[in-house]
N, C-alpha and C positions, 0 to 999 in steps of 0.2 A: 306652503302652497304648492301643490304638485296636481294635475291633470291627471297625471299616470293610474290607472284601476291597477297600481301593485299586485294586489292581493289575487286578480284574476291574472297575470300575466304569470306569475309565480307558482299558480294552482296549474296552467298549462304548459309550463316549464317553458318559456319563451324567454332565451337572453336579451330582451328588449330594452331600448334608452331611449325617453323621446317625453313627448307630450301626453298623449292622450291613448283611452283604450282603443284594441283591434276591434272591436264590436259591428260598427255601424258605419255608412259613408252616406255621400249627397255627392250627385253630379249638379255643380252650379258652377257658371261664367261669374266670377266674381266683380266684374263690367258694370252690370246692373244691379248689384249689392245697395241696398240704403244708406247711405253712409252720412245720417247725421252728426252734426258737431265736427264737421270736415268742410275742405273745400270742393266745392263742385267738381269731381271729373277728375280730381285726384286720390282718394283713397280713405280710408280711416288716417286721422291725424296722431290715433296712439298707438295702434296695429300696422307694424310694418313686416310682418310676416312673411307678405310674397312680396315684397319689395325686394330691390337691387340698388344701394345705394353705392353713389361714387365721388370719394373724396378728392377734392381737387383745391392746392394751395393754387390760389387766386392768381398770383405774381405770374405762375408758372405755365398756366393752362394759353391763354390766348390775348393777342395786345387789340381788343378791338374799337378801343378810343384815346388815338396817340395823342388829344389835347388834355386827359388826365397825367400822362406822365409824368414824372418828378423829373430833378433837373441836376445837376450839380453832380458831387459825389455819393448825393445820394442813386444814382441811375447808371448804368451799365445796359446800354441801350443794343447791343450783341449778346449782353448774358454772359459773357468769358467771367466774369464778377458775379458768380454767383451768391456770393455774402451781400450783394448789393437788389435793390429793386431791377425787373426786368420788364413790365410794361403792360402784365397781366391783366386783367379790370373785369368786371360785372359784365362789361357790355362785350370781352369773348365769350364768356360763359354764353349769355344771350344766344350771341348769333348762333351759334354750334349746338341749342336746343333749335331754334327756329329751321337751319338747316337741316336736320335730322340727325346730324352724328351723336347723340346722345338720343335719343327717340332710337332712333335704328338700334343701338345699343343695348338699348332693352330696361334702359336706368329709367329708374320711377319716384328717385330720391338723391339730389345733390348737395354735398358735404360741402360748404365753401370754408375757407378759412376765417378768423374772427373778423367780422365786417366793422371793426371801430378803429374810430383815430386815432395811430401812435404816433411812438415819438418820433419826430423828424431829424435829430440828430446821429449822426456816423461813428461809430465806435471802428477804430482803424484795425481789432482783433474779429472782432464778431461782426459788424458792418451793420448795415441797414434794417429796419424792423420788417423787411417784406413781406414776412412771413406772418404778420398780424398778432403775435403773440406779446407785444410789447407794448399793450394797450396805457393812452390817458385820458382819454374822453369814451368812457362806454354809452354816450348818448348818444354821441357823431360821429357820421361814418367817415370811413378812412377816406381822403379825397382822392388820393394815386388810386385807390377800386373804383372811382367814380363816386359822383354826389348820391342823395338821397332820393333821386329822379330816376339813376339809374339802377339803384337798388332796386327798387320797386317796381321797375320794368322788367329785371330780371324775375322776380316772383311770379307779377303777372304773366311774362310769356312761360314760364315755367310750368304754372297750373292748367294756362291754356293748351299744352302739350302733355297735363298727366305727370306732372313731375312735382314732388314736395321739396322744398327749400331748408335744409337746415345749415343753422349757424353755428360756429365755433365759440363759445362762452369762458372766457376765461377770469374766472371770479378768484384765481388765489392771487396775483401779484400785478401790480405795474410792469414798470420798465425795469431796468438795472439800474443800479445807484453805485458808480464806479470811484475807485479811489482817486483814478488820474482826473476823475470830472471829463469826460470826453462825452456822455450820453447826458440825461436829464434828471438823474437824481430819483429818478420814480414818481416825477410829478403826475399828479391825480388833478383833472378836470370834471366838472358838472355841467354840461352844456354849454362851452366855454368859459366858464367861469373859475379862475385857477382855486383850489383846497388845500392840496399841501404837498406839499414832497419829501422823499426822507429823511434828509436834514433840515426839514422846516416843518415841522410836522409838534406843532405846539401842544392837540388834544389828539396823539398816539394814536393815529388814523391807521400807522402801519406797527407790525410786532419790530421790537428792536432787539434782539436776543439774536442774533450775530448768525452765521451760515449752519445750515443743518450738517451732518455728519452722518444721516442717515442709520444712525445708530438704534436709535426707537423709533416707534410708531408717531409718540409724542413730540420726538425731535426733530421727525419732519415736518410738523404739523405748524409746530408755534417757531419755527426759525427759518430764514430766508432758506429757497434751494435757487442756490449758486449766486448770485449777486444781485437776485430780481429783489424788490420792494414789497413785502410782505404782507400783505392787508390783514388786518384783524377783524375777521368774521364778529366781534362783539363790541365792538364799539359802534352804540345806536348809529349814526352817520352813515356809515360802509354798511350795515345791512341792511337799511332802509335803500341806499342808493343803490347798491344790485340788485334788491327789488323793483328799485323803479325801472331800471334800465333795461331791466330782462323784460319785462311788461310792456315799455318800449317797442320793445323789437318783435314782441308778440302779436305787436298792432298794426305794427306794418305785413303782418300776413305769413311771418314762418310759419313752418309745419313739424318743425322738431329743433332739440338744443342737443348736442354734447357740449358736455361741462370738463373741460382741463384739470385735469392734476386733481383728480377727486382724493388720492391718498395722501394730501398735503394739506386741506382741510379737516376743522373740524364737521363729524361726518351727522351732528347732529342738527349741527345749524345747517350742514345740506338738507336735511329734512325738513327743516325749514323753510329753503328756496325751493323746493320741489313742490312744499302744500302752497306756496304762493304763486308757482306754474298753474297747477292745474285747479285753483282756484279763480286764474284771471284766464286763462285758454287752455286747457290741458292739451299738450302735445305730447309724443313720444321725447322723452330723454335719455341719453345714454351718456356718463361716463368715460374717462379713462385713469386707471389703477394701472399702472404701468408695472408689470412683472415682467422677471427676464427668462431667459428659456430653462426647463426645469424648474423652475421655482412654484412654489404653493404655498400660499398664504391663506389663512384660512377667514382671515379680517377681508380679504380681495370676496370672497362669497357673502362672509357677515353683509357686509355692506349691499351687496346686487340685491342681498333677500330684504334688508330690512332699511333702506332709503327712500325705495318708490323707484329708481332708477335704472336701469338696464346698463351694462359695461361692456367697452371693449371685450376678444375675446383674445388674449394674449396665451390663453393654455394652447388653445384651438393656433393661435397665429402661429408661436412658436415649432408646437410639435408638428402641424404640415411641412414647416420648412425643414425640418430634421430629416422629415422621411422622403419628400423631394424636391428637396434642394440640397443639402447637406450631407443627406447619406449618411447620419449620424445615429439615426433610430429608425425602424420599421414599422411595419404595420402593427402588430400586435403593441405597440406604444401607442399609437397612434389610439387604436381602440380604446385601452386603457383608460386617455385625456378624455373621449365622450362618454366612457363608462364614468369617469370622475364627475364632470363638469353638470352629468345631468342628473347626479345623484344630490349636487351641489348645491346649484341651483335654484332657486323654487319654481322659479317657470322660466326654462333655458330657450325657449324661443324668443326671447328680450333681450338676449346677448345678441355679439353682434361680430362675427368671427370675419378673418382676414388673412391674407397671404403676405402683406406688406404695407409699409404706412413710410410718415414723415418719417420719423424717429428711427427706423433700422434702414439696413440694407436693402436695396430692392431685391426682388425675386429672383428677378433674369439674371443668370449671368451668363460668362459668353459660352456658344452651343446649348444653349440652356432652351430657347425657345419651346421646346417639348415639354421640359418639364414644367414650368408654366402652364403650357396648355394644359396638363392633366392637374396641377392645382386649383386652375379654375374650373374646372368640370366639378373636382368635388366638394371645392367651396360653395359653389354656387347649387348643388345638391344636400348640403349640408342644412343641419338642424339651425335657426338663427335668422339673425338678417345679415346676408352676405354683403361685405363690405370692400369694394373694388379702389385702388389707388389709382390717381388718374396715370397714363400711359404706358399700366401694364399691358394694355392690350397691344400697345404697339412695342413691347419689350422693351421698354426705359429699362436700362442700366443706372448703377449707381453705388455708390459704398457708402458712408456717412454721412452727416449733417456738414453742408449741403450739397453732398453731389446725389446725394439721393431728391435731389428737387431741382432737378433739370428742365430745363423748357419741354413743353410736350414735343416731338419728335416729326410728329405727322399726324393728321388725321386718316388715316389708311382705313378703311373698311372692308378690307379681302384678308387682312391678317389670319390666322388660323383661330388666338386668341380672339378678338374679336368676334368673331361666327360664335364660338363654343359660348360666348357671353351672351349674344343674343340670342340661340336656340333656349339654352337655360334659362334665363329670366323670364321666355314668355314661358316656358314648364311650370316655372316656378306660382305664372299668376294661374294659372289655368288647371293646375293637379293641387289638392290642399292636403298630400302626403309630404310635399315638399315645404307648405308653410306650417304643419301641424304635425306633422306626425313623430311617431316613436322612430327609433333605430334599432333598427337588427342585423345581428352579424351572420351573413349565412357562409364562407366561407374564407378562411383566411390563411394567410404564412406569412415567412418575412416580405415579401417582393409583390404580392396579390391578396387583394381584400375585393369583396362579395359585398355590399351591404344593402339594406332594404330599407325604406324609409314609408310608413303606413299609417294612414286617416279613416279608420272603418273599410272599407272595400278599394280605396282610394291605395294607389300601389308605385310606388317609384323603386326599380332595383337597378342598381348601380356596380359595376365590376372595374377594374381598375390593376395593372399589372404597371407595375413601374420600371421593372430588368429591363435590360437587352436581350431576353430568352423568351422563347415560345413557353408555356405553361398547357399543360393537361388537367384539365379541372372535371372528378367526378364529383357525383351527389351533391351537388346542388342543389335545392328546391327554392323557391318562391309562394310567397301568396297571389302571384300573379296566375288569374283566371288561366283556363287552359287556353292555347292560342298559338297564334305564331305574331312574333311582336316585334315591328322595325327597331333600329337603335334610332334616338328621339336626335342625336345627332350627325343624323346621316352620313359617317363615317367618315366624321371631321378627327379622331382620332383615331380611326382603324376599326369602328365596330362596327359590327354585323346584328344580322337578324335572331333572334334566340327562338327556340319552341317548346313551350309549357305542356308538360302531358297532362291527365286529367286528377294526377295526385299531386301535382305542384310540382314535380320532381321536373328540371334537366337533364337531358341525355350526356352524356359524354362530350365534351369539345374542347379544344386548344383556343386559350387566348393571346394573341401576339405580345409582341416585346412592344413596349412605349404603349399601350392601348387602354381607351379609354369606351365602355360601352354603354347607355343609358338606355332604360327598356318602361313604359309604365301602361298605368290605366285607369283611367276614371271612374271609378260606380257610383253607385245609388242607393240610397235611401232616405225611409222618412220617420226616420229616430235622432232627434234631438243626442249629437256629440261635440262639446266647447272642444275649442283648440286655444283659444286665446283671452285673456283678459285683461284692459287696461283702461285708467292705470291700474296698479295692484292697491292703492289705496284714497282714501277719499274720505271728506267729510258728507254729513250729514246733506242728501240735494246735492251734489255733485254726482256731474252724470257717469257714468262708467260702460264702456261697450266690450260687448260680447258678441265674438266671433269663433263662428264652428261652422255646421253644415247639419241638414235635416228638421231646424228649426218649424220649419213648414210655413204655408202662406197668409196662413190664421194665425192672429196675436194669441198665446199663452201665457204662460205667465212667471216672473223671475223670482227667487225666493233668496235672502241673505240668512242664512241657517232657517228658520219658519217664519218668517216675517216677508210678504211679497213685497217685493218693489216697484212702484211707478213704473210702466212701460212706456217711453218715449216714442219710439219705431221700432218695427219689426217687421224682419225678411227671412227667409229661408238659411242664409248666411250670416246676418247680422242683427243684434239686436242694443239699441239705446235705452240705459232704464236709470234709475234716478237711486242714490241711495238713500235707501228709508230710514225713518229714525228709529234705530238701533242701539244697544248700549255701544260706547267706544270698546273695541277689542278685535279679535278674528273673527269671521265670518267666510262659513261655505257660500259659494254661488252657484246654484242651479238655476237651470231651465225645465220649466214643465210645458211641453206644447197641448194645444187643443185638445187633442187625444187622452189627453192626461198622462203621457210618457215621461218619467223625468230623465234627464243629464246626467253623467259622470259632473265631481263638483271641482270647482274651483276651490282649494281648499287653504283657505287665510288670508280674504281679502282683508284689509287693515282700514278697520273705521275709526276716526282720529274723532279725539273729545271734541273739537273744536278750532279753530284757527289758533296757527304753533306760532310760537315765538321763542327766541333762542335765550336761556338761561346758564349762568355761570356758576353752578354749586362749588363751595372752597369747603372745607372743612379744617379746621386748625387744630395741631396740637394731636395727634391721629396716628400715635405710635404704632407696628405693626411687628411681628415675629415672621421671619423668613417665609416666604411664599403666599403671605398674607395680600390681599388688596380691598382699597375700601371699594364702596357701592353704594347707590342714595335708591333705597326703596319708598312706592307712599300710595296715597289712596286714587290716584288715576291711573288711565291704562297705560299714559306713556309714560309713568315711573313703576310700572309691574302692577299694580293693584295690589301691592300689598307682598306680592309672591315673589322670594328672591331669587327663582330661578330665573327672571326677568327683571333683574335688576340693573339700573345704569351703570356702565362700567369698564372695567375697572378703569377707576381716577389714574390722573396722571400728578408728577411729584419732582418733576425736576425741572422744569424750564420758567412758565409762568410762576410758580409757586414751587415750593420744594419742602420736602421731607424733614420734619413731621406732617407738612401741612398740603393739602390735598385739591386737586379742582379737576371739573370736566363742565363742561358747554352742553346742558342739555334741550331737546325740545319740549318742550309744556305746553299747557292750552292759555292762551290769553285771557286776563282779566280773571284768572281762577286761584281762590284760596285754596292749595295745593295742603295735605298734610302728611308728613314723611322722614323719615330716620335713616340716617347712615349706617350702614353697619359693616363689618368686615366679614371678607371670607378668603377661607386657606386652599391650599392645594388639593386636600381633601373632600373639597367642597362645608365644609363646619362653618358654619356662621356666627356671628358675635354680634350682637343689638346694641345697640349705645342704650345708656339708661335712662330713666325719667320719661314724662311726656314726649305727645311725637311736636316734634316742629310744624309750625305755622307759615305759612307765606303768603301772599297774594297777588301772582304775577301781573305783570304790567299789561297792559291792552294791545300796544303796539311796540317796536323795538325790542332790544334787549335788555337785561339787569342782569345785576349780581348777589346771590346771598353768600353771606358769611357767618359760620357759626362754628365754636369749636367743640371738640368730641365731649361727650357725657359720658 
């Protein structure tokens, strides 16, 4: 699925990364965008494109109902404990939208931490579950964040100020299950009602195969990481119950989930939980696949393109910081990660890139303030949805888990950071170069990068010099119209004015040391160009929205490869349409407006047979010669249709099951007599068919199963 008109940007020889072609633009306020299947006044609920979301652990942000407090050793009523709870709750969040320090902000999307009740006991190492990640009731909310009264305040003031809500979802494990017995064993609740824990745990509610080693893919997956209580995604119980719970929380009015530890999961029964989102609300989802700096895994992509879900962007987090913070790579690295990541990708505006988070270092370190500011200039101009940690703006320091989750500091709104967050984020809604467009490099070296970010006529260029030296920068150009054009952040980092001659070209000029310049422009048109599509997949009548510009004011009409679709609504920016019945498989999406113009296509929306349920294939007895691995190919789209370039795979052989004998958790369509054959393949690609007829099944309606069958 790529946006991109490759083959015309390649025909014009344009080193461009991005979304969509140069072709065509639309000046529209995106304010008055139609925005069905949303809430009123806040935005598309799966398009978060020109959003600015900001992540804020709960504990840490503001204490503004000290009658939720916790008491005892559970509480550190100073913070000097930061292993322990510090007085955080729902209702600071609240006040600090209703005040305007978030509105001023420019934030139009807040990241809370997991809103459910954990466990109340003190581990004298690790300390208190503040941090919500040590979930036993995902039905009921944590009480220290406040009750379900004040959840739901916070939403409502939230949207009443333009702001989406998302939750922290942590569907791989309970609590920790400790030797010395100090915490709660990983006990697992249902609305209060106790289920098991991991030593009592009669019908294998949790996987028992001892702490991952992080050695496979499969050994993180099916084995505790670090002493948490491991839930088994296939035991009917547990995946019925984080459906229900995520559906829950759907109802009281979020606007988005990230999902924890997605590379600890099986990643098919995530697809699973994803067709059961956007079957009961579809919201925007994203991930975290946690990679450490340098690192590329190419299963971290598999998954972004082929889940439904959007991820962290940990290429994008890491290599910013290298180039400044670190000093450990430059620019030309730096390009490199968005040359990679959108080549990667299939629609890299559904990631979700960042400067810093819970889990590392903060950004700032000391005298560091500047360079902060210039990370957030080009975060916040970057391809994505820019994801801000709470009190970067006001330079929280910090080094590991947990001093990297220190009380917010201040609410200061004169900061430098601060300003450069707010001028950006209203660019960001107001120019749809910056939620849609490609990237282009117009100028670079180690110390200074030029880059262009462009939506048809729609123009954002961006300069950026990180030395302590002045730079002389010739030849230059821009697609920015000829002109003279203020910098957008009126020289909150040192920029100036720039002037466009009438072939795009720059004159000659010095950019300072520390300097950060932002230049842009809105045009016009009235040609149909998609920037965005979500979800990327969907059954049959699940609605899907598409966002671009030029659509026009007259409904036209939507097509999934030659088959129109139901139009819902339709605006100039945005359009609601229904998906048509289709075979399950890919499918382009276009737009044809009034005129009869069509669209660049959305290419490989993902039409699912039917409502997915997560199945267990074992294969036994499944001998293989080095570099071999099996595969379960069969007659639906989501076991290949047949074609083992799209086959499930490769099994896994040592943890649940092991060698000869074979398993993987796949998704299938409910209630359907599936027919399908394992077969192996080598490093060669050569394939090996098991023999005889094909195998029969007939998956279950709801829940999960297991088949069992050995090699032929």
């Amino acid at each position: 699925m790529d946006l991109k008109r490759r083959d015309l940007l390649e025909a014009l020889g344009l080193a461009s990364i991005g979304l969509a072609g140069r072709t065509v633009s639309k000046e529209h306020d995106l304010s008055f965008v139609t925005q069905a299947a949303a809430t009123p006044g806040v935005g598309s609920a799966v398009n978060y494109t020109d959003d600015v979301i900001y992540q804020i652990i709960t504990d840490r942000f503001r204490n503004g109902d000290a009658s939720n407090d916790p008491s005892g050793e559970l509480y550190s009523s100073d913070c000097s404990d930061l292993r322990k709870y510090c007085g955080g709750d729902w209702q600071g969040i609240t006040d600090r939208i209703r005040d305007g320090y978030l509105t001023d902000l420019g934030i139009t999307a807040v990241w809370i931490s997991p809103p459910f009740e954990n466990i109340t006991a003190v581990d004298s190492d690790t300390g208190a579950s503040y941090h919500g990640y040590w979930s036993r009731d995902f039905k009921t909310p944590n009480p220290f964040f406040g009750g379900m009264a004040a959840f739901d305040e916070l939403v409502s003031v939230a949207h009443d100020n333009g702001i989406k809500i998302i939750i922290d979802f942590v569907p791989n494990h309970t609590s920790p299950s400790t030797d010395d017995g100090e915490l709660e064993d990983g006990a697992l609740y249902d609305n209060g009602d106790y289920v098991a824990a991991y030593s009592d745990d009669p019908n294998d509610y949790f996987h028992h195969n001892g702490g991952t080693d992080y050695s496979t893919y499969e050994d993180g997956i099916y084995r505790n990481l670090y002493d948490l209580a491991d839930l088994d995604h296939q035991e009917t119980f547990i995946d019925q119950y984080l459906k229900d719970a995520i559906k829950q929380w759907l109802d009281r009015g979020i606007d988005g989930i990230r999902v924890d530890a997605v590379a600890h999961m099986p990643p098919l029964w995530q697809k699973t939980l994803l067709d059961t989102i956007y079957d009961h609300k579809p919201v925007f989802t994203f991930g975290e696949w946690f990679l450490g700096a340098d690192e590329h895994d190419q299963r971290y992509y598999d998954f972004s393109n082929d889940s439904g879900m959007g991820l962290l962007d940990f290429r994008f987090g890491h290599e910013i910081r290298q180039v400044l913070r670190d000093f450990t790579d430059d620019w030309y690295g730096f390009w490199d990660v968005l040359e990679e990541t959108a080549a990667e990708h299939d629609q890299v505006t559904d990631q979700l890139p960042f400067i810093d988070n819970h889990d590392m270092e903060r950004f700032t370190v000391s005298d560091g303030a500047v360079n902060t500011d210039m990370a957030l200039a080009v975060l916040l101009t970057s391809r994505g949805t820019p994801t801000i940690y709470y009190g970067t703006e006001q330079y929280l320091q910090g080094t590991s888990d947990p001093d990297n989750r220190r009380p917010m500091p201040s609410f200061d709104t004169t900061t430098t950071a601060y300003t450069v967050i707010s001028k950006l984020a209203s660019l960001r809604r107001s120019n749809p170069a910056l939620a849609y467009g490609d990237t282009q490099q117009r100028w670079i070296n180690s110390d200074v990068l030029f880059y262009e970010r462009g939506f048809g006529d729609n123009v954002v260029l961006v300069g950026i010099n990180r030395s302590q030296t002045e730079y002389p920068i010739s030849g230059l150009s821009t697609d920015l119209p000829e002109g003279t054009y203020a910098d957008r952040l009126d020289g909150a980092l040192d920029g100036f004015s720039t002037t466009v001659n009438n072939d795009g070209s720059i004159g000659a000029f010095d950019i300072g040391p520390q300097t950060v310049g932002v230049w842009e422009h809105t045009g016009n048109t009235s040609t149909p160009t998609l920037g965005h599509v979500g979800p990327t997949m969907g059954r049959t009548d699940h609605t899907v929205t598409i966002d671009g510009r030029g659509f026009g004011s007259t409904t036209g009409s939507v097509q999934f490869g030659s088959t129109n679709a139901p139009v819902n609504a339709w605006s100039d920016a945005q359009i609601q349409a229904t998906v048509p019945s289709v075979a399950a498989g890919y499918h382009d999406v276009t737009v044809t407006d009034a005129n009869g113009v069509q669209s660049n296509a959305f290419d490989g929306f993902e039409v699912l047979t039917a409502e997915q349920v997560s199945v267990r294939f074992v294969v036994e007895d499944a001998t293989t010669d080095t570099g071999e691995n099996v595969y379960l190919v069969g007659n639906v789209h989501e076991l290949g249709e047949w074609d083992t370039a799209r086959a499930v795979g490769p099994f896994f052989n040592q943890v649940v099951h092991q060698y000869p004998d074979w398993y993987y958790d796949s998704n299938v369509p409910a209630g359907t007599t599936l027919e399908f054959k394992f077969i192996k393949i080598d490093e060669t690609g050569a394939v090996t068919w098991e023999s005889g007829s094909n195998r029969q099944y007939t998956t279950p309606t709801s829940g999960t199963d297991e088949y069992v069958g050995t090699w032929k």
